[in-house]
C-alpha positions, 0 to 999 in steps of 0.5 A: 500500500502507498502511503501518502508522504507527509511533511516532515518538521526537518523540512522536505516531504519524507518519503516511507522506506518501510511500511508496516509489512515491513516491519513486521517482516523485518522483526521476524527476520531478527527474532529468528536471526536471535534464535539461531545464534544464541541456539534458543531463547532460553537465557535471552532477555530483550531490553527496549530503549525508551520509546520506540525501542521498548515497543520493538523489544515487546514485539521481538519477544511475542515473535520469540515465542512464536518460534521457541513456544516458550515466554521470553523476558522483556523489559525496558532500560531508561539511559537518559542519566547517562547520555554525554549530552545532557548538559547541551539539551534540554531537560528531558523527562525521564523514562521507565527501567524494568528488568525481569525478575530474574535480573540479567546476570549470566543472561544474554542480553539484547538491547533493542532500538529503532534507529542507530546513529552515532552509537552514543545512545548505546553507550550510555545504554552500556553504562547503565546496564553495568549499574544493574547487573553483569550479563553473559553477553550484550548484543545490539538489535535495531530496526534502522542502522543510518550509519555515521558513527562517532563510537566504535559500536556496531549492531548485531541484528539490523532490520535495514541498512539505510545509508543516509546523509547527515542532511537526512533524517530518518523518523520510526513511527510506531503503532503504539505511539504514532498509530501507524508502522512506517520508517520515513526518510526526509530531509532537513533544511540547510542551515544559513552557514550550510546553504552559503 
């Protein structure tokens, strides 16, 4: 189904680059990509970074149990007290942490996130699992890898390389939040010193 390119607040009309179907088809990719490497899901836990990548990690797990028959553990880990650029933005409300039960310690974790970047979220993300427990391993898993990366991190399951410009932007919109599927693709306007 095409959708209609909406304008985007960076500026041009943002064109979809995945649709629901998509998405979907994606997630399962990565949950069976999951299963394969970790040889089950028995000890995984799946950790969403607030937002979107807390109703990623929920829909990764309910596509786990599709395929191994059994629950996989769920929660959502909050970084904003650990990003390196909270004292350059402003302040931001800050999200929920919820880890299983059982804890992660000796668990494979796999922090999962809509788009990755600069790899800065995910560094904090790091920094803030180190404060709860000590996993056996941390694997990354996005829906979007944009590329230009500031830090030497890399993800482990990736639902699309988008190669973009720093002119790019890339929005994820979610049903739970946006009330539709979609990752768009736009472009911000140049700033003065850019457009000289």
């Amino acid at each position: 189904m095409d959708a209609i390119p909406e304008a985007s607040p960076m500026g041009s009309a943002a064109r979809p680059v995945l649709e629901a179907p998509d998405i979907a088809r994606v997630l399962t990719r990565i949950a069976h990509e999951i299963v394969e490497r970790a040889k089950g899901a028995d000890d995984v836990v799946l950790l969403g970074i607030p937002t979107r990548g807390v109703f990623l990690a929920r829909r990764l797990a309910a596509k786990l149990e599709e395929i191994t028959g059994s629950a996989t553990r769920v929660g959502s880990l909050d970084i904003t007290m650990y990003r390196d650029d909270l004292r350059l933005r402003p302040a931001r409300a800050l999200a929920r942490t919820e880890i299983p039960g059982e804890g992660i310690d000796g668990r494979l974790v796999v922090l999962v996130d809509d788009v990755l970047f600069s790899g800065r979220t995910i560094r904090a993300a790091l920094d803030a699992l180190n404060d709860i427990g000590r996993p056996r391993a941390v694997q990354l898993a996005v829906l979007v890898d944009r590329g230009h990366r500031e830090l030497p991190i890399r993800a482990d399951y990736v639902g699309k390389n988008l190669p973009t410009s720093l002119r790019e932007t890339v929005k994820v919109q979610l049903t739970e939040e946006d009330g539709r599927d979609s990752v768009l693709l736009g472009v911000r306007p140049a700033t003065p010193a850019e457009a000289q």
